[in-house]
Every structure is written in C-alpha cells, then in structure tokens.
N, C-alpha and C positions, 0 to 999 in steps of 0.2 A: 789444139796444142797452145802451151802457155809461150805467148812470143814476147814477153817483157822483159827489155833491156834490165839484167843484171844490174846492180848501183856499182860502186867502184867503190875501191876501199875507205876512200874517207868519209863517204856518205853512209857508210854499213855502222862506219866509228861515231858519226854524227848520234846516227841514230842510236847508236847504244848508248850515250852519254842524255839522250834527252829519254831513253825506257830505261834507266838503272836498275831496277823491281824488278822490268820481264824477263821472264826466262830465257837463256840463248835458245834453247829449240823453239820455242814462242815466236820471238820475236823474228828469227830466221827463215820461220813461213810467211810473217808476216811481209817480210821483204823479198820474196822471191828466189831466196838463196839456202843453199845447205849451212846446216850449223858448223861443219866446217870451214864453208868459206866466210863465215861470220867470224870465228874465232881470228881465223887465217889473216883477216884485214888487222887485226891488234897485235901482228908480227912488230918485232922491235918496242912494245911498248908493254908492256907484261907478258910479250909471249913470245917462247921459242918452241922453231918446229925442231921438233927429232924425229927421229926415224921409227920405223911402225916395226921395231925388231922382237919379235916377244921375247928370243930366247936371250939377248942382253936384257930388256927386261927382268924376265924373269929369275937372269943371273946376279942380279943386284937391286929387285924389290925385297927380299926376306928382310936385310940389312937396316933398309929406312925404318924396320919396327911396325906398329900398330898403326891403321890408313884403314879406309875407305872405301872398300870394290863396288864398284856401280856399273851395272850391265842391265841393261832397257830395251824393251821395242815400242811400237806405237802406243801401245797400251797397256806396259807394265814396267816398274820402275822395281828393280829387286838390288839392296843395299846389305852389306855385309860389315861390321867392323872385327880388325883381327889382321893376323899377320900371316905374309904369303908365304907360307913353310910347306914342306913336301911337295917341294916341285918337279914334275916332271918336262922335261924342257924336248923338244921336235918339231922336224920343218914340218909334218902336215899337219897333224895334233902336238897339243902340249898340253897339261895338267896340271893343277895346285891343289892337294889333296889334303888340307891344313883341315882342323878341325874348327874352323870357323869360315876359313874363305878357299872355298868349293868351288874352282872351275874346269869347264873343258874348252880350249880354247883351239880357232880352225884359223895358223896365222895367215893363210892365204888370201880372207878376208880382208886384212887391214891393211888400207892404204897409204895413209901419213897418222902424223901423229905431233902434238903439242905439249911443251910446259906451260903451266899459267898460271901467273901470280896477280892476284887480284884487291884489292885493297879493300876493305869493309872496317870504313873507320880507325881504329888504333890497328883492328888486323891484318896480316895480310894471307890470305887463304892459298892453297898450293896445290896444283892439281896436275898430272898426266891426264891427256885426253887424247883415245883413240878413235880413227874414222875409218870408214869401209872407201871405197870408191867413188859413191854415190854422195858422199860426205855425210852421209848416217855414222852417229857415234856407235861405235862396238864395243868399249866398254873405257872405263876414267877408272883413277884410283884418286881420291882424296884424303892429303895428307890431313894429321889429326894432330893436337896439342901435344901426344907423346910422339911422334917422331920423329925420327933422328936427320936433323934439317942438311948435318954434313954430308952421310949416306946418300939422304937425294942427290945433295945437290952434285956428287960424283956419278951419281946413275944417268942423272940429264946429260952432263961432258960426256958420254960414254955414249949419248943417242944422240948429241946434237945434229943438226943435219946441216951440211956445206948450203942448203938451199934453203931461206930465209924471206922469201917472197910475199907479198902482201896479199897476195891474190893465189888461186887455185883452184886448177882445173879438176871437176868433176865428169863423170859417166854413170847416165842411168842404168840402174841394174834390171833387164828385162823380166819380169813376174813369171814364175815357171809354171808352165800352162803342164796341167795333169791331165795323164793317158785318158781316153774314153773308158770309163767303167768296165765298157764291155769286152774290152778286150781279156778284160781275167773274168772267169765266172766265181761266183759266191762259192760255188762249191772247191773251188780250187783254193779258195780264200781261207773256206775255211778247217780245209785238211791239213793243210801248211798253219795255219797257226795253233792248230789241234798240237800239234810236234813242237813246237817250239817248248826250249827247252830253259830257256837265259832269255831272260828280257834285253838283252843286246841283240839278238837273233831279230828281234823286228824290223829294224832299219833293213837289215839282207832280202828280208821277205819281202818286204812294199820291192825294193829295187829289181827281182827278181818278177814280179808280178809285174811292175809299171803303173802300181798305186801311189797316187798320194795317201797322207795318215788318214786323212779326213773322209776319205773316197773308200777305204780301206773299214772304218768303226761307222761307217753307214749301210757298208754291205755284208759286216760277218755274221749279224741276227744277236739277237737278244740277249742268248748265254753268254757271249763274249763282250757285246758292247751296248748299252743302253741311255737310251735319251736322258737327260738329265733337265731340270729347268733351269735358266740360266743365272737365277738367285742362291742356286745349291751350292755354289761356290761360298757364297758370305756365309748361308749354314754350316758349311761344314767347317770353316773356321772359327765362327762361335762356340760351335759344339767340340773343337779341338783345344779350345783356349779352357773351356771349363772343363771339360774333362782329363786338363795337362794330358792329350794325347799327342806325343812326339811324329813331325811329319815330314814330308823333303817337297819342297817348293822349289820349282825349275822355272828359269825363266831368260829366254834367251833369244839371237839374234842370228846371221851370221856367219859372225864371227866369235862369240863368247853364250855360252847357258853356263848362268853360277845361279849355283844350290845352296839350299838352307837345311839343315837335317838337326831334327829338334823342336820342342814345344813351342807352341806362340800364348802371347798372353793377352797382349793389349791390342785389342782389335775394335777400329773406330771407322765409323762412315761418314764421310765430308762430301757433299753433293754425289755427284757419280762414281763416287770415289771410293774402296773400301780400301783399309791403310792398316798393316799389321806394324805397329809402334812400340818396340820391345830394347834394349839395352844393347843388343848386339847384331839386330835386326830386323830392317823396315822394309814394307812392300807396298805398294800404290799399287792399286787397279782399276781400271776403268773398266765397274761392270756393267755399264751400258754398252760396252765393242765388243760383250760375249755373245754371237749371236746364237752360238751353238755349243752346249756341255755334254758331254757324256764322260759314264760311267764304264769303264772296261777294264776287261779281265784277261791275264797272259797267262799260260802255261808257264810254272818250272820246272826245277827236279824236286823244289822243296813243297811243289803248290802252288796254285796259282796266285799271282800278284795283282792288286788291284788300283788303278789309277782313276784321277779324275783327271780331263781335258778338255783348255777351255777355246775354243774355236774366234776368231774374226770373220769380218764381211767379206775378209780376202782369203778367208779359208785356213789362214795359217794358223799354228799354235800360239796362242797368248798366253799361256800358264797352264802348267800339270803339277799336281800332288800325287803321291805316294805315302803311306805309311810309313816312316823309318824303318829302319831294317839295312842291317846288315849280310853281304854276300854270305850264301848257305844258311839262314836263318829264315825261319815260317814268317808269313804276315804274320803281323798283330791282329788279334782277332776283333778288337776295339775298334782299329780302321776298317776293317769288312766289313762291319758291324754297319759302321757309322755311313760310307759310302751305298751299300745296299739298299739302304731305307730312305736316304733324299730320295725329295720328291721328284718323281718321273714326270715326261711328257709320254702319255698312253700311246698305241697305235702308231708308232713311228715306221712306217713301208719302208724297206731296202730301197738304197737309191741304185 
C-alpha cells in the first residue's frame, strides 16, 4: 500500500503552475492525489465547488445553449458537442435524450462537484466538473464560444456550495469482486438468454445469475458471444467511416455512459491511440487496455442485436458499439455484416 504523504494544497498549486501543458488527471497521478483533489486545492482562485445535484443541473444546463459533455473511464475519453434537451431528471436514474448529447446518468455516484474558470491566454475556458467519491471524474461539461455565459453563470449560484475548502476528502471505491463462474451453469446461461426479449433484460439476467458481463460472454459459447481480436475495434471503425455506416458508441463510468448514434468519419491513430475526430464528436481509445473483444449477439422481438465489447485488465467494459437503430426496428444488416466477419480469435474454451 501507497503510504505517501498527500502534498497540501499549495504544493498541488505549485505544481500545476510549473506543469501548465499536463493534463489534470496526468498530473494528479503523478502527485499521488485524485484529480479532484487537485482541482479542489485551486478553490478560491478559478474555482468554485458546487454541489453534485444533477437534477438542478440538469434543470438549468438546456438554457446555457451548445457545451461540451465529456464522460471518460481509464481508457476511453467519449466527447459530445450539442445541447442538453430532452431531459429526464430522477434521484436514482436521470436521462438527456437530446439528439446529440446521449446520457444515462446514476446521480448516486457523484460526490462533489466544481466550477472552473481557466485562463488560456486572451481566453478564459469554462467548465463544470463532476467527481465520484473516489475523486474519479464522472463526467464535465465544457462551455463553448456559443454559450450563453449569463445562463451559466445562474446555473453555478444555483449549485454553489456553502463549503469552499481547499482540500478534500476522498474514499477508495472497493473493485467488485464477480461470483465464481460456477455457481450458474452455461446451461442456465444460456436458456435465459435464449428468452431474452429487450436488450434491457440483460443487466436483470447477469443480477439474477451473479454474473459479471465479462464472466457471462465467456461462458454462453459461440452462437451468442465470440472472441474477437483486439484490433477489430479500429476495423470496425474504419470500415464504418467508409461505408457511412451509422453506429452507437457507449462509453461510460459509474456514474454517467453517454452515447453517440450516427456515422463517424474522421478516424485517426496517434500512438496507442485511435481518435474518432468528427464535428460533433470525438472518442479517444486506448487500444492497447483492450485486453479482451468480443462479438455478441441478444435476442429481441425484432431479432437479435448485435454488439462489440471491448474488455480491460480489470475486466470492466471500456467501450461497446451497436448498430444505430431505433426501439422496434431490425438491425441493420450492414452492422451484422460487418461485425460477423472481424477477425476472430479461433478456439476460445468457455471459462
């Protein structure tokens, strides 16, 4: 265990004035600290905390106009521009069903939360940032050259928070250790997913079972889930950009998965990096943290549906694609198509 003295808030400020380039979550490993308590220490000097409420949030983001949704995990950086309309606002779930910025948001995740006003030359850049407990971000919104500066700036008075501290206590979130395989059999695996009917029915099924996802497309066999290599990700995005085949990119944490649904164009590799770089939205990957792809197939009423999912070291989901498509609509046969034919890893044994 890491027993190093935390720095104290002016040494976290030090340091960000002598790394101006590095990135807060960069630099916030670097220093032994959550990127919230890194923010946290620049309280009173570009930064106020508010409160982690989504549903004022979300009662008074549509207003500020066109911004920025950014929700990431360790390994995926997924960017929306576009305005937060169609909101649905609630204490466990809450929804923004805008046709450009897609989330489902779980507010019980989020623990505090920040304004920050940042200065880049003649600019000054504007941002909400949200934290889990752990002081993992769950997701930011970044204000953009059309939005409406008055709006925010009544949305911020509306979250301020009475507590304005330079420092801030974190709690590691314990890794959720999955049932023993064995306690569901393949066969029970795979009767139940035989019936499934709505690809919403999954989550019930794993909980029901005491599967995790990963534990669960290891053991239903070939017709349902299949090894993938873990390059089929950047194929299938090339192959989606040139054949303008419309797709839904999921990418999420938490506390927030916001979705993309729609074609991608500009798809570019930077080191480890594959980066969909498009007008309304960007996606960073790190496909070197894929350890594990597959190919799987659910039951509907309309036919089965078909995803890719992309796996970490830690087992969790880093990014899932689906075909667009709309509720009560056939896949596209183009996504079948296209997903079926990446290349496999041969002879993958049930775990």
């Amino acid at each position: 265990m890491d027993q190093r003295v935390k720095p104290a808030p002016h040494e976290i400020v030090r340091a960000r004035s002598e790394n101006p380039k590095m990135r807060e979550r960069d630099l916030a490993l670097q220093l032994g600290v959550s990127e919230a308590e890194l923010v946290a220490a620049h309280c009173g000097d570009g930064v106020l905390r508010i409160e982690p409420n989504v549903n004022v949030l979300l009662g008074g983001i549509e207003a500020v106009g066109e911004v920025m949704a950014l929700t990431r995990n360790d390994s995926a950086v997924h960017e929306k521009i576009g305005v937060y309309d169609k909101v649905v606002a609630g204490e466990h779930n809450a929804m923004v069903l805008g046709e450009q910025i897609d989330l489902r948001i779980f507010p019980k995740a989020w623990a505090c939360g920040f304004a920050v006003e940042k200065r880049d030359g003649d600019e000054v850049r504007r941002s909400l940032q949200f934290f889990d407990e752990a002081g993992d971000a769950v997701h930011k919104v970044h204000l953009r050259p059309a939005s409406d500066l008055d709006a925010y700036r009544e949305l911020v008075s509306k979250l301020v928070s009475a507590e304005q501290g330079r420092t801030l206590d974190t709690v590691a979130i314990e890794p959720e250790v999955e049932a023993d395989a064995s306690a569901a059999s393949a066969d029970d695996l795979r009767e139940r997913w035989s019936r499934l009917t709505d690809v919403h029915q999954f989550f019930g099924m794993l909980k029901t079972l005491k599967l995790g996802r990963q534990q669960a497309v290891r053991m239903v066999g070939p017709d349902y889930a299949w090894r993938l290599t873990p390059d089929s990700v950047t194929a299938m995005l090339n192959h989606a950009a040139q054949d303008a085949l419309p797709i839904m990119c999921f990418v999420g944490n938490r506390g927030c998965i916001q979705i993309h649904s729609g074609p991608v164009a500009n798809i570019k590799p930077m080191g480890p990096w594959i980066n969909v770089l498009d007008e309304t939205f960007h996606m960073h990957l790190r496909t070197d943290h894929i350890v594990e792809a597959w190919g799987v197939r659910k039951p509907t009423k309309e036919g089965h549906v078909t995803s890719i999912e992309a796996y970490g070291a830690d087992g969790k989901m880093i990014v899932q694609f689906f075909g667009q498509r709309k509720e009560g609509q056939d896949e596209r046969e183009g996504w079948r198509f296209l997903v079926e034919n990446l290349p496999r890893i041969p002879d993958v044994a049930a775990a």
